[in-house]
Every structure is written in C-alpha cells, then in structure tokens.
N, C-alpha and C positions, 0 to 999 in steps of 0.2 A: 444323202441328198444328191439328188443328180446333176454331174455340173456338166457343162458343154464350152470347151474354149477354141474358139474358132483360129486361124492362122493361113498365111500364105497371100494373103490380099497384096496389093502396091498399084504403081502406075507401070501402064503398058500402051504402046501404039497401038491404034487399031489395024486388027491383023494377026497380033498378037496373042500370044497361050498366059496363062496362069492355072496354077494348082491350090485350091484351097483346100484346107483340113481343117478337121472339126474332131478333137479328141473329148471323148468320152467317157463320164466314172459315176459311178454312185448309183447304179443302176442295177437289176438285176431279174429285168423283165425277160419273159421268155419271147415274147409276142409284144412287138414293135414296130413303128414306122420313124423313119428320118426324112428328113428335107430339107433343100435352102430355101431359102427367102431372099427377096432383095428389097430395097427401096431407098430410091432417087429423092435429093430435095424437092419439096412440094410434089412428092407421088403419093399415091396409097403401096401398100405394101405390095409385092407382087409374088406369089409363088413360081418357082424355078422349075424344081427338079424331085421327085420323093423318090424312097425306095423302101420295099417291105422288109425283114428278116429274114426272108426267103428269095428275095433280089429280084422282087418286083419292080418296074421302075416306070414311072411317069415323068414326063418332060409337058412345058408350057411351048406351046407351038413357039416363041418368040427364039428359043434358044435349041429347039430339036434339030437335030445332024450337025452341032455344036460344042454342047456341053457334055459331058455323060456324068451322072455321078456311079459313084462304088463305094463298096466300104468294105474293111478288113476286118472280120470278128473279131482274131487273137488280138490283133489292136486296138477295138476299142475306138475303130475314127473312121471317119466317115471323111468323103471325097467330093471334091467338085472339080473336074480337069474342063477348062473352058479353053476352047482355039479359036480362033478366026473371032475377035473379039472386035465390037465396035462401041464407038461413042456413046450411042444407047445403053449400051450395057453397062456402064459408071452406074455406083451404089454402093450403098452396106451388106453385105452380103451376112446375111444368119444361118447358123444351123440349127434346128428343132428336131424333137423326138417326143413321142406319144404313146404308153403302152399299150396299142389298138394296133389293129392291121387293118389301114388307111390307105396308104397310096392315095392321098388327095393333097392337092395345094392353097386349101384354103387354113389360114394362119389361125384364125379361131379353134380350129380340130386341135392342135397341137400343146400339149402342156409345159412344157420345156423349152427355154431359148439360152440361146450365147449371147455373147456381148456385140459379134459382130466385126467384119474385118472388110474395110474398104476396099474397092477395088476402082480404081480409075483408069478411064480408056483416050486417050487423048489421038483426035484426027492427024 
C-alpha cells in the first residue's frame, strides 16, 4: 500500500525559507508523477509544484522563481524548498503521487495523498 508522510512544515516570517519532505513507500511503479498541493481555510485546493520520474517539473505561476520541488530516488522523498515566502502562502501543504506521467496540478488526476503539513507565514 502506498503511504506518503509529509514533514518539515512550521511558522516562518515572511521572507522566510522552509524545506518540506514527503517520504515515500509501498510503491513500485516505474512511471510516476508527484506533486504538492496546498490549501488555505475557506480556499479550494490549489496545485503547487509536480514533477515527472524523469524530473519533469511544473510550477503554478503563484510560487515560480520561488519554490523548486526535487526529489531523490534512492530516498524514496520527494521535496519542496520554498524561499522568499509570504503571508499568502500559509496552508496545508500535501504531497501526491499517481502511477501516470502527468505533470499536471490538478488534484483529481492524482491517486495518492499524505496527511499533510502546515506551513504558516506570519507578516
């Protein structure tokens, strides 16, 4: 069974860096996409950041020359390095995976989710 546990979230000033991780198991697709997600109280969910297995990568114009995500195969985890962070960007951040090669940010494509790790940006 595929599990995904996300980690690295907390409070930061805006300005501010954070590193999330999203470690992954139970999986053993050849052909994959990952991605975060976020969502704010009272938002819809919003796609982030995906990457293909081959390190394809799409960003949402909100957070490009911001965010990058990566991911390490032997590990098994997948990355979210955000800098220059602002108020806006407070949420739950999720990691997903999909055995498709996707590269899209829409949260329906994706079959697999975490639990989720807040991330709060305080002015």
């Amino acid at each position: 069974q595929v599990q995904l546990v996300e980690s690295g979230g907390g409070s930061v000033q805006a300005g501010g860096s954070l590193r999330l991780s999203c470690a992954a198991s139970g999986y053993t697709y050849t052909t994959y996409s990952m991605a975060w997600f976020r969502q704010a109280p009272g938002k819809e969910r919003e796609g982030v950041a995906a990457i293909t297995m081959h390190g394809s990568t799409r960003y949402a114009d909100s957070v490009k020359g911001r965010f990058t995500i990566s991911k390490d195969n032997a590990a098994n985890t997948l990355y979210l390095q955000m800098n220059s962070l602002k108020p806006e960007d407070t949420a739950m951040y999720y990691c997903a995976l999909d055995p498709r090669w996707l590269l899209l940010l829409r949260g329906d494509d994706y079959r697999y989710w975490g639990q989720g790790t807040q991330v709060t940006v305080s002015s």
